[in-house]
C-alpha positions, 0 to 999 in steps of 0.5 A: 858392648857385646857383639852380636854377631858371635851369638846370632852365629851360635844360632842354629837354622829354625827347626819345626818343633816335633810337638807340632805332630802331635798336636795335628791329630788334635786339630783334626779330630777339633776340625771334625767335631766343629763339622759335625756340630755345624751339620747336626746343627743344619739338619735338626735346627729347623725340625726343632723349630717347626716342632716348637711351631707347632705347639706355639701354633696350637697354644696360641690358637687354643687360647684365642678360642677362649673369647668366643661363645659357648657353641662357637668355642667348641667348633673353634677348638674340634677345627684346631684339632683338625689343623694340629692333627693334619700337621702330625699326620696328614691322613689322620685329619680325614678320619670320621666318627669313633675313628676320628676319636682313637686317632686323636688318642693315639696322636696324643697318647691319651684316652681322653678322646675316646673315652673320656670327655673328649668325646665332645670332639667326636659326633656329639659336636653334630648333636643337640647341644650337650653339657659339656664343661668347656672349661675344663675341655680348654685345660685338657686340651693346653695340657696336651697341645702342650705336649707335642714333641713333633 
């Protein structure tokens, strides 16, 4: 048998292994990156969350439009603008005429409203019914609710 006692003396007290320095900037720099992940993570999550609202939001509202009459569909849809615009720029939905229209293109980078059949949204919806295709008013307006980034 062997004795036991001859080998647990020729163990030395335990040393703490110098690798370990080392590796304690590592921790730390791992420790700071979590941190500043969980921060990002607090503080842009719900910006992104609303900014997806709100194209959910506008979609989903535009979409239900489609089920009402001609006239009431294209009252439903300068009303839904008039929401859109006031959650991107509170002082943009206040504006009137021409200016209501350049403000519509400047918030979605476009000239659809000014220039374009867009216009429809403007003035025109307070004269005698025009032929406005709504249709195609409908695609135009999915394709830009689609893309709202804020």
């Amino acid at each position: 048998m062997v004795d036991t006692a001859h080998v647990l003396d020729g163990l030395g007290p335990l040393h703490i292994v110098s690798g370990i320095d080392r590796a304690t900037p590592a921790l730390a720099m791992a420790s700071l990156g979590c941190a500043a992940a969980l921060v990002c993570a607090f503080t842009l999550g719900p910006w992104l969350i609303r900014r997806r609202a709100l194209r959910r939001f506008a979609l989903e509202e535009l979409a239900a439009t489609r089920a009402f009459s001609e006239d009431a569909r294209l009252v439903a849809q300068a009303a839904l603008l008039r929401r859109v615009v006031a959650r991107l720029d509170a002082a943009a939905a206040q504006e009137r005429g021409d200016a209501w229209l350049t403000r519509l293109d400047r918030a979605f980078s476009t000239q659809f409203f000014s220039q374009q059949a867009g216009q429809a949204f403007g003035d025109a919806l307070y004269r005698p019914p025009a032929d406005f295709d709504l249709d195609a008013l409908d695609e135009a307006l999915q394709r830009l609710f689609s893309r709202i980034r804020r």
